[in-house]
KEKE-3310 file (N, C-alpha, C; in steps of 0.2 Angstrom, whole numbers, plus 5000, padded with zeros to 4 digits):
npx = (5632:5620:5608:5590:5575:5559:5548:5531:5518:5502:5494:5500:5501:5511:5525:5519:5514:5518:5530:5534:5535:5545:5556:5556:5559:5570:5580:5592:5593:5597:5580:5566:5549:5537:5520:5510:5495:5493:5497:5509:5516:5517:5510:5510:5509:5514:5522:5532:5537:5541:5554:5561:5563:5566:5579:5586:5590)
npy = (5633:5642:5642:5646:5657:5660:5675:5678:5687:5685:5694:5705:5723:5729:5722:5712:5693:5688:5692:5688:5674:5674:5677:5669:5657:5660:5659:5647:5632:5626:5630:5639:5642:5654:5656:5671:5676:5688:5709:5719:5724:5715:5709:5698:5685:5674:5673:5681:5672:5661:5667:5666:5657:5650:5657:5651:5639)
npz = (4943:4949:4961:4957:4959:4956:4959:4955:4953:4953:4949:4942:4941:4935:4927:4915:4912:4902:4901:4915:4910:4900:4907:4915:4906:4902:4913:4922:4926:4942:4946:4952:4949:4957:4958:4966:4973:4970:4971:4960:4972:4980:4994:5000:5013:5013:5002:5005:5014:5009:5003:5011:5018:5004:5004:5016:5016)
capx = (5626:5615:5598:5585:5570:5557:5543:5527:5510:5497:5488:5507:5499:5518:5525:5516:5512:5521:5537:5537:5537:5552:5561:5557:5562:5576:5586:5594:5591:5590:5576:5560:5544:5529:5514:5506:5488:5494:5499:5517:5518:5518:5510:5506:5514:5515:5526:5537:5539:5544:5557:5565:5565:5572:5587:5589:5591)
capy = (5637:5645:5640:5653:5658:5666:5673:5679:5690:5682:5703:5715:5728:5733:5716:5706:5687:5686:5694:5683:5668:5674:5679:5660:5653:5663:5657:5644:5625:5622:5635:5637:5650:5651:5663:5671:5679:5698:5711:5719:5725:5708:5710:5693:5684:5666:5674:5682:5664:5656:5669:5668:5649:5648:5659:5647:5631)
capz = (4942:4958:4961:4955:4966:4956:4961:4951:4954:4946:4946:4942:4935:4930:4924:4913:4912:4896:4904:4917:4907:4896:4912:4920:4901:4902:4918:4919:4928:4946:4945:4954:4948:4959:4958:4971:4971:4975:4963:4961:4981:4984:4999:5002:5017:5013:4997:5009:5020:5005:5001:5018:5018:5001:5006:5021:5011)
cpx = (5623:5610:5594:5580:5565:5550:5537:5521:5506:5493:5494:5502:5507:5521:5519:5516:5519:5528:5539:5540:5542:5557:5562:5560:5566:5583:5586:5593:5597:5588:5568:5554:5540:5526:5512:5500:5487:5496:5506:5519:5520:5518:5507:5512:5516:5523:5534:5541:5543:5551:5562:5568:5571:5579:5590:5591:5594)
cpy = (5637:5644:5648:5655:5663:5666:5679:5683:5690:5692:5706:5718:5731:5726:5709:5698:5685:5687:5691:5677:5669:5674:5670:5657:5653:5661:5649:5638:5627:5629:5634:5644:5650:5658:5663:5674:5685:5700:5714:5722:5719:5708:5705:5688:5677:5667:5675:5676:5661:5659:5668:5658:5645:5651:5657:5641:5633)
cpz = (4948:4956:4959:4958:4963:4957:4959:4954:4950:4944:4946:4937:4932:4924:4922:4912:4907:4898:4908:4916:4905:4900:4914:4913:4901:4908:4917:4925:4936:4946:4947:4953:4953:4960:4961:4969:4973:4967:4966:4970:4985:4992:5002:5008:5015:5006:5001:5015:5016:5003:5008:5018:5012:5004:5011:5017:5006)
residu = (UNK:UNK:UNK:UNK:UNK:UNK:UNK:UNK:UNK:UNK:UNK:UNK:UNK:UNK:UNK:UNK:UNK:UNK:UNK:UNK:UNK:UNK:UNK:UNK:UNK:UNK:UNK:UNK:UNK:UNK:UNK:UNK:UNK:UNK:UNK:UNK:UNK:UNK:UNK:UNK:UNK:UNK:UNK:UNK:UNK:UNK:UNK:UNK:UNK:UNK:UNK:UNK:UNK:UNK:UNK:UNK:UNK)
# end
């Protein structure tokens, strides 16, 4: 199984909360959620470090 890497907008106005959570229930172990404090543009930079870092490791 592949590690999973997801990653959450506390404000989507497209995806909701609730979707998220079914999405992160729904994959499968080793698996990481984290929420950022942007909305679906995710134009939050500290999101995009973690995203570069996960795909390094």
């Amino acid at each position: 199984t592949r590690p999973v890497f997801l990653q959450v907008a506390a404000d989507d106005e497209a995806i909701t909360r609730e979707m998220s959570d079914r999405l992160s229930g729904a994959a499968s172990e080793p698996k990481q959620t984290v929420t950022y404090d942007t909305t679906h543009s995710f134009d939050d930079t500290g999101a995009a470090a973690d995203r570069i870092d996960w795909l390094l490791n």
